[in-house]
N, CA, C and O atoms as a MOPAC input file, in Angstrom:
PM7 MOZYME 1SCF
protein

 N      7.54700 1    58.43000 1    -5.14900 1
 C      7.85400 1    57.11800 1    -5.64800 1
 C      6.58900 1    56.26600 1    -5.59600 1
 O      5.86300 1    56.28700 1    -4.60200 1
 N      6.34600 1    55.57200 1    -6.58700 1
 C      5.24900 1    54.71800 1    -6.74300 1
 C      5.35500 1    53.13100 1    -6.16000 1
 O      6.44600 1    52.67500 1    -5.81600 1
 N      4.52900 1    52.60700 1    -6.11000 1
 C      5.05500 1    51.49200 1    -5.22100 1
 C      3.93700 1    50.66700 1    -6.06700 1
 O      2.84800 1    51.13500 1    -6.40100 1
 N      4.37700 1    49.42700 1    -6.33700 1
 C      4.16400 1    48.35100 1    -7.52700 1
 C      3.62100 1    47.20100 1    -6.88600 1
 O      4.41100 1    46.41500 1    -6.36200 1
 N      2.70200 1    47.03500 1    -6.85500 1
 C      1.97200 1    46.15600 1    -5.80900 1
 C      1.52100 1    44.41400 1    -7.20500 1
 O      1.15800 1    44.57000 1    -8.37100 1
 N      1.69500 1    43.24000 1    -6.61400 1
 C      1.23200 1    42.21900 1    -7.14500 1
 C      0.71900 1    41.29700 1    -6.15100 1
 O      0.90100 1    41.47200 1    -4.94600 1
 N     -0.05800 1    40.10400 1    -6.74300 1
 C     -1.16400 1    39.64800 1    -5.95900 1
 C     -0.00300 1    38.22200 1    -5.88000 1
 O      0.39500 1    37.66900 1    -6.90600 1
 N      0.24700 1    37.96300 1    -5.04000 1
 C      1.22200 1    36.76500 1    -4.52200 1
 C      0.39300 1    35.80400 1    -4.69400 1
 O      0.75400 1    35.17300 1    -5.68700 1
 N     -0.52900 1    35.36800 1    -4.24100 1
 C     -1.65700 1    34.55000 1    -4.27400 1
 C     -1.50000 1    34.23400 1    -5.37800 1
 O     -0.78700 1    33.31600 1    -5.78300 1
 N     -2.30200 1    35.12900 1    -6.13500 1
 C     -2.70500 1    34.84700 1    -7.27400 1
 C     -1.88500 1    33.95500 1    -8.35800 1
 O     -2.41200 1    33.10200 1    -9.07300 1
 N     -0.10700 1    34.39500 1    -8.35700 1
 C      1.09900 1    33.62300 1    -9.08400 1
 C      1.00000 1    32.66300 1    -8.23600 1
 O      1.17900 1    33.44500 1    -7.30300 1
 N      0.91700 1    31.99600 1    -7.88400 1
 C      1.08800 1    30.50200 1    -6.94700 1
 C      0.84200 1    29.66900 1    -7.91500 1
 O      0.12500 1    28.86600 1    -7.31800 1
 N      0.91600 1    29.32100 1    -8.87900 1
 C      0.66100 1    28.17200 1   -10.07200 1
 C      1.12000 1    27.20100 1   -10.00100 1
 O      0.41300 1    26.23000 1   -10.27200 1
 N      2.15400 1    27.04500 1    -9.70700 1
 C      3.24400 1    26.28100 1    -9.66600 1
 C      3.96800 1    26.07300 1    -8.04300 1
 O      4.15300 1    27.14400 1    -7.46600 1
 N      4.35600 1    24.90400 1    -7.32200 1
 C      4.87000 1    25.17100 1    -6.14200 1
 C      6.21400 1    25.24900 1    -6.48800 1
 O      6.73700 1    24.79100 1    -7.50400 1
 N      7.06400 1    26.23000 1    -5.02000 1
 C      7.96500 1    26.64500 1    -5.20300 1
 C      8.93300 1    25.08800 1    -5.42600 1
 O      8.52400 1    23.94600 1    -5.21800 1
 N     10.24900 1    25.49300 1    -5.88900 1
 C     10.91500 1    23.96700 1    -6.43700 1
 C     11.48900 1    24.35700 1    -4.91800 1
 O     12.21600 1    23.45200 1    -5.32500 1
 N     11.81900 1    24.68800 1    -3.86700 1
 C     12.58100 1    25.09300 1    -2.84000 1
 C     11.54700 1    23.97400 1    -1.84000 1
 O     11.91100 1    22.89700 1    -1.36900 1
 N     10.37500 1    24.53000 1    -1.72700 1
 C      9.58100 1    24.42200 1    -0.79800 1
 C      8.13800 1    23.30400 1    -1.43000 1
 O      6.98800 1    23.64900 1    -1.70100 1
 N      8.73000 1    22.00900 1    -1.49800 1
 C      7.24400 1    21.27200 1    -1.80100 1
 C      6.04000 1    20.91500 1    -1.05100 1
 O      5.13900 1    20.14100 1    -1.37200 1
 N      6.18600 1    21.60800 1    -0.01200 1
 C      4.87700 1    21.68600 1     0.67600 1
 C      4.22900 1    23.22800 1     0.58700 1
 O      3.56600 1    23.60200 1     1.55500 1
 N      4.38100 1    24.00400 1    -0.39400 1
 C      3.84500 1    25.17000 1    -0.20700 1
 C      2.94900 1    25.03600 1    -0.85300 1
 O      2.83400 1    24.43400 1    -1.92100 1
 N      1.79000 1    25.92400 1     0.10000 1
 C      0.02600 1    26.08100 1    -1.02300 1
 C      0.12100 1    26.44700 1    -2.17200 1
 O      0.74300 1    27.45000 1    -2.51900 1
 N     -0.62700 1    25.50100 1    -3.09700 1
 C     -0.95000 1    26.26700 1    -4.23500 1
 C     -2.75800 1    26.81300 1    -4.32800 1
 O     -3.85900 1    26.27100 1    -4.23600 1
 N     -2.20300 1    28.22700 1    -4.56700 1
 C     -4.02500 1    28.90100 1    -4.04500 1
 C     -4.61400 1    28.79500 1    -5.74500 1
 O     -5.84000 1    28.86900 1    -5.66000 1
 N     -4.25400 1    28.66900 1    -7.05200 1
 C     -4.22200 1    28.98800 1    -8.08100 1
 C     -4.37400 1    27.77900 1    -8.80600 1
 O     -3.33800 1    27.50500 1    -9.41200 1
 N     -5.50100 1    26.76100 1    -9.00500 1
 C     -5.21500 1    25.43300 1    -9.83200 1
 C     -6.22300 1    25.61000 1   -10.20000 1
 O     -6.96400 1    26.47200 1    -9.72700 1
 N     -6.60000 1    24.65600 1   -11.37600 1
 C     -7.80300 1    24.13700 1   -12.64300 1
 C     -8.42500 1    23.23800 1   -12.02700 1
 O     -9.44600 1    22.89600 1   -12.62300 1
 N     -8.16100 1    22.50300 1   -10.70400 1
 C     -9.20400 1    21.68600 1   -10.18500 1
 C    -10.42900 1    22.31500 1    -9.75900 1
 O    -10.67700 1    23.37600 1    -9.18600 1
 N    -11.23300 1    21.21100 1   -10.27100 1
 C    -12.82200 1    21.25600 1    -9.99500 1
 C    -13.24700 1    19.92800 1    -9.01700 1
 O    -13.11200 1    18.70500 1    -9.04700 1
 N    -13.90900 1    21.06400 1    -8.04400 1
 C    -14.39200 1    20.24400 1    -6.34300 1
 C    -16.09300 1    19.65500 1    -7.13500 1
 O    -17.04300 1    20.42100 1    -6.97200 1
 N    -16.28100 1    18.63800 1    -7.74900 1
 C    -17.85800 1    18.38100 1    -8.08300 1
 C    -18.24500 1    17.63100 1    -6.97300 1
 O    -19.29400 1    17.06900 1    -7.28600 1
 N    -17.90600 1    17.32300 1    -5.76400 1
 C    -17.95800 1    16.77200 1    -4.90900 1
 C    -18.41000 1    15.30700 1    -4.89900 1
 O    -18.27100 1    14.88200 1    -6.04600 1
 N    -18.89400 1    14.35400 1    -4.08600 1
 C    -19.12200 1    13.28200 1    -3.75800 1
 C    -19.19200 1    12.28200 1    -4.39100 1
 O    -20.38900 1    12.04600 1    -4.55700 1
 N    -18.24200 1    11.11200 1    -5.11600 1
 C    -18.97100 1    10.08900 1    -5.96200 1
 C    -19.96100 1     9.94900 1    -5.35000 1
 O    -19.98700 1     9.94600 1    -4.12000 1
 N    -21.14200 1     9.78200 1    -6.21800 1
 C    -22.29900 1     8.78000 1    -5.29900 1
 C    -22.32300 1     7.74800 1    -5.83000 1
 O    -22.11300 1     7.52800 1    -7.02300 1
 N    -22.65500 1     6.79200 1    -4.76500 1
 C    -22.42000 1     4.94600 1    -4.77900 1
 C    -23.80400 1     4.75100 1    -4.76600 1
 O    -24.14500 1     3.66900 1    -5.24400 1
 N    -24.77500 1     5.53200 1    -4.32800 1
 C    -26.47600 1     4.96100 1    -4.82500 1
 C    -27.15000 1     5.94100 1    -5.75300 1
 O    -26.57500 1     6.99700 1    -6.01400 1
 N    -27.96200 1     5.74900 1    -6.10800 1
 C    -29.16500 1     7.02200 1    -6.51600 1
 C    -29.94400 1     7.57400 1    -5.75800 1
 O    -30.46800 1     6.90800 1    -4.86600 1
 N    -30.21100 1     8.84100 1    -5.89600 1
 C    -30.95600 1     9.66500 1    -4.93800 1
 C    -32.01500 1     9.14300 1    -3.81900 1
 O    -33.04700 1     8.64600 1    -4.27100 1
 N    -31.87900 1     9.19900 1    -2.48400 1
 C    -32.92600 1     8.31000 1    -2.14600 1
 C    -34.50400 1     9.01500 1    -2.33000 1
 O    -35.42100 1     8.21600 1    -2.51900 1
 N    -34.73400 1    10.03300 1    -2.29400 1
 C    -36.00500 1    11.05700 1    -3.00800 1
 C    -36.68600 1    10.22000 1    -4.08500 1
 O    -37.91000 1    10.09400 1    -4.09300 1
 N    -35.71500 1     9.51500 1    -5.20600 1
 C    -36.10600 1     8.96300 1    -6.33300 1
 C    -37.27700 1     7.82500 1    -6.05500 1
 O    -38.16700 1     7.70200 1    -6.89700 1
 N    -37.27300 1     7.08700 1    -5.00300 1
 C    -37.85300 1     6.30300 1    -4.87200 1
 C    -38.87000 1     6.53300 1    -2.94200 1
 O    -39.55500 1     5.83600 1    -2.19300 1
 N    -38.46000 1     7.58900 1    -2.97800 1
 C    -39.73200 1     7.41700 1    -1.20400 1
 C    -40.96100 1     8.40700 1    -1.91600 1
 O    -41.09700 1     9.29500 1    -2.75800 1
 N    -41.81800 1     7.49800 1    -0.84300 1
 C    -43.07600 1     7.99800 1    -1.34200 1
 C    -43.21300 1     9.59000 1    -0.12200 1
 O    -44.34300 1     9.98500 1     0.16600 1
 N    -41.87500 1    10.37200 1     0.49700 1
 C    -42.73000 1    11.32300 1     1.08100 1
 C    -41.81100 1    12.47500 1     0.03000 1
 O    -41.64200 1    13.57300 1     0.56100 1
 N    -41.42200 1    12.36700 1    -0.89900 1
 C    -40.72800 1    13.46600 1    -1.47100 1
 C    -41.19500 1    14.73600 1    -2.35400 1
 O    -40.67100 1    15.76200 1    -2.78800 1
 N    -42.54700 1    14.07100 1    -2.38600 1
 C    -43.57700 1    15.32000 1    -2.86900 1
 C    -44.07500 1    15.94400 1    -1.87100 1
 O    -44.86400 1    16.86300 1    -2.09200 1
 N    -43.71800 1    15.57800 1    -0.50600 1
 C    -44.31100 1    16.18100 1     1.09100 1
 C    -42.86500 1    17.14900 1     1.13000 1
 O    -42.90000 1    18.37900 1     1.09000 1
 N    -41.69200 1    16.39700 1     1.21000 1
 C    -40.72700 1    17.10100 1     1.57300 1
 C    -40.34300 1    18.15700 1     0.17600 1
 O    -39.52400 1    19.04400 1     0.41300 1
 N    -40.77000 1    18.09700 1    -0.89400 1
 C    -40.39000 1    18.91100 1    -1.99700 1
 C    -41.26000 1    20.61000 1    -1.34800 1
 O    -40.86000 1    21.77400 1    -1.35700 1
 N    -42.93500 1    19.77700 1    -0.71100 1
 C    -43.40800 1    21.16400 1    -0.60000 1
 C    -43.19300 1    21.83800 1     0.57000 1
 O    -43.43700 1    23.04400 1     0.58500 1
 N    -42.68500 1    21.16700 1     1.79000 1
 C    -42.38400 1    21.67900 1     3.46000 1
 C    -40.52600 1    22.27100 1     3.11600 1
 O    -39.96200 1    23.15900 1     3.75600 1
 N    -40.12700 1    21.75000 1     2.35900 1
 C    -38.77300 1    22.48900 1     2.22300 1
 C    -38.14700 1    21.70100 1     3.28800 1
 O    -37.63700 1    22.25700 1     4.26000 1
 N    -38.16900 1    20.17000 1     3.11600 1
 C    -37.81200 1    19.35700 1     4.53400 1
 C    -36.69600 1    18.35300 1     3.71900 1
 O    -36.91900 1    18.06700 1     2.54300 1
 N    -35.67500 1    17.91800 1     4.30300 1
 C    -34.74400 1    16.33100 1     4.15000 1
 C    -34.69200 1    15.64800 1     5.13900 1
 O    -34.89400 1    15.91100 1     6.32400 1
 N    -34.40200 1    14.71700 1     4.60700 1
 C    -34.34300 1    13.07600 1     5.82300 1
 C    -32.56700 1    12.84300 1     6.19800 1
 O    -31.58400 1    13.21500 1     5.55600 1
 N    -32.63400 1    12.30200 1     7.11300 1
 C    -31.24200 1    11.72900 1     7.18100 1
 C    -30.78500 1    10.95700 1     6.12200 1
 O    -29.55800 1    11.04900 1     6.13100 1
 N    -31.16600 1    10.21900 1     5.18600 1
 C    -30.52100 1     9.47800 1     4.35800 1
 C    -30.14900 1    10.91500 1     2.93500 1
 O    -29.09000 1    10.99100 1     2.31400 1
 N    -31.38400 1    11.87900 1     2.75800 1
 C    -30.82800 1    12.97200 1     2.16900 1
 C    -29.62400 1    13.47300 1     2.26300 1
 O    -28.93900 1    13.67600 1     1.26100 1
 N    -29.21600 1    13.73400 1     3.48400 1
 C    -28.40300 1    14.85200 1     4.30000 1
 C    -27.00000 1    13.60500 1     3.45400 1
 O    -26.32800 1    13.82700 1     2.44700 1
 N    -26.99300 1    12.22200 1     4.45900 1
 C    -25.78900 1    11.69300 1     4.08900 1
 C    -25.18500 1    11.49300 1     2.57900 1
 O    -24.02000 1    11.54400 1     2.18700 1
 N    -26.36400 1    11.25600 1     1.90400 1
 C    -26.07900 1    11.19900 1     0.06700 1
 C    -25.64600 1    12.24600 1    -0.00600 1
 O    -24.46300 1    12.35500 1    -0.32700 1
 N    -26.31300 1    13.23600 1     0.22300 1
 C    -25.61700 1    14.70800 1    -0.16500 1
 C    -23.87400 1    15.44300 1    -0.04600 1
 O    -23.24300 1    16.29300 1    -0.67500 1
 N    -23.56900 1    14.39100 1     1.33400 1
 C    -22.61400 1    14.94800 1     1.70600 1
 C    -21.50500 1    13.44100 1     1.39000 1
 O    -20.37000 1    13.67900 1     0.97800 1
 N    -21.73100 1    12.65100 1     1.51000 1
 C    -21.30100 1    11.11600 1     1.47300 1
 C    -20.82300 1     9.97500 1     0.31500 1
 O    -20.03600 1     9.04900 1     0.11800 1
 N    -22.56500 1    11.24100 1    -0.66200 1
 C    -23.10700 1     9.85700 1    -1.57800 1
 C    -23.44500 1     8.38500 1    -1.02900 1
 O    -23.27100 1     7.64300 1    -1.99600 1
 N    -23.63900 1     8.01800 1    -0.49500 1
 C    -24.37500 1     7.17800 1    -0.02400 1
 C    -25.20000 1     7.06200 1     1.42800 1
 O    -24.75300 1     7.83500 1     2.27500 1
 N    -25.94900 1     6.51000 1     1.72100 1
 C    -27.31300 1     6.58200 1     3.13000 1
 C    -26.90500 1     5.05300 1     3.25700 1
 O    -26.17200 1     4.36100 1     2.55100 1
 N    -27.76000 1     4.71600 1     4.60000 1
 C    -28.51200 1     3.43100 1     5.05900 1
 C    -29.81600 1     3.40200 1     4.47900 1
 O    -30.39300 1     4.44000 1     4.15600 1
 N    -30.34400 1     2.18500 1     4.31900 1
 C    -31.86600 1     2.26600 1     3.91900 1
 C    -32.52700 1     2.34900 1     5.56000 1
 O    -33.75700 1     2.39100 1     5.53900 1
 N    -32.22700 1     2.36400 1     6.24700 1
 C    -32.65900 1     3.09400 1     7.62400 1
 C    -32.69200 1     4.42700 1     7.71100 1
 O    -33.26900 1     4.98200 1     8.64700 1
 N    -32.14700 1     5.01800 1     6.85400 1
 C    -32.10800 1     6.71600 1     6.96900 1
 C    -33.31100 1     7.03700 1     6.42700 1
 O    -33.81600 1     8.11600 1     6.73600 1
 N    -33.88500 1     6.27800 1     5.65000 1
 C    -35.12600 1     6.92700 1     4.79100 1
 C    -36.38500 1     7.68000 1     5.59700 1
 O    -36.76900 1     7.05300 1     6.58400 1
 N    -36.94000 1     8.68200 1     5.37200 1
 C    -37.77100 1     9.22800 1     6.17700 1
 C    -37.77000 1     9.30300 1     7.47600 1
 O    -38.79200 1     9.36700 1     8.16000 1
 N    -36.27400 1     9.30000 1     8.03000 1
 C    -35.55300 1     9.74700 1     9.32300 1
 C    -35.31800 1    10.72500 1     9.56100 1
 O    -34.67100 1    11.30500 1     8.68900 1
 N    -35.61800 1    11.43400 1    10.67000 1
 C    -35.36200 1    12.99800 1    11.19500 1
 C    -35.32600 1    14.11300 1    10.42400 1
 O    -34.41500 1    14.92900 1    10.28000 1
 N    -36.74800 1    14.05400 1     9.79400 1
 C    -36.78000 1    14.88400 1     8.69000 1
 C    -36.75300 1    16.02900 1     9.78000 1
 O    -37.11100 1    15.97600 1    10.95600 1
 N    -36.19200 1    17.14600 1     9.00400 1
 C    -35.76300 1    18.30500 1     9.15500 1
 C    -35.97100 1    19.78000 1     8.00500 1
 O    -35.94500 1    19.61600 1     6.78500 1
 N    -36.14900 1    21.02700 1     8.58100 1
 C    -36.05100 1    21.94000 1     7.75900 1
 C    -34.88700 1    22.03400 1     6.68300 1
 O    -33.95200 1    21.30100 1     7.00600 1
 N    -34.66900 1    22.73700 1     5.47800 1
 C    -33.35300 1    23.24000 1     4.78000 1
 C    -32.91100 1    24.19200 1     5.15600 1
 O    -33.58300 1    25.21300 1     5.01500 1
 N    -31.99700 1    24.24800 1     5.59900 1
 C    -31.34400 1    26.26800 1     5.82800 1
 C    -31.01300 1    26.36300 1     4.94800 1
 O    -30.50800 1    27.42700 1     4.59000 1

């Protein structure tokens, strides 16, 4: 006997009408992440041709990146390597 295997996951399109808290693993959303509320702070510091060539970010980098927006105190703060 053969045994008929399907990907459960994968049908999740729709949540169950039973159960409205069940995951849906299967949607058309797109994660583009962060509004940003400023412009890049790179755009305007004068060490970003230092940090373009050391492979380095600042704290105000790190928070735009993840935040979209910094302090203007973050600028050329605890610069750091990229992993």
């Amino acid at each position: 006997m053969d045994n008929i295997w399907w990907d459960a996951e994968a049908y999740r399109g729709v949540p169950d009408k039973e159960d409205p808290n069940a995951v849906v693993y299967n949607t058309t959303e797109v994660h583009t992440g962060p509004e940003n509320k400023r412009e890049c702070p790179c755009d305007t510091c004068p060490l970003a041709q230092q940090c373009l060539e050391n492979a380095t970010e600042c704290s105000a980098m790190r928070n735009w990146c993840s935040k979209g927006d910094y302090k203007d105190s973050d600028l050329q703060r605890l610069l750091r390597g990229i992993k």
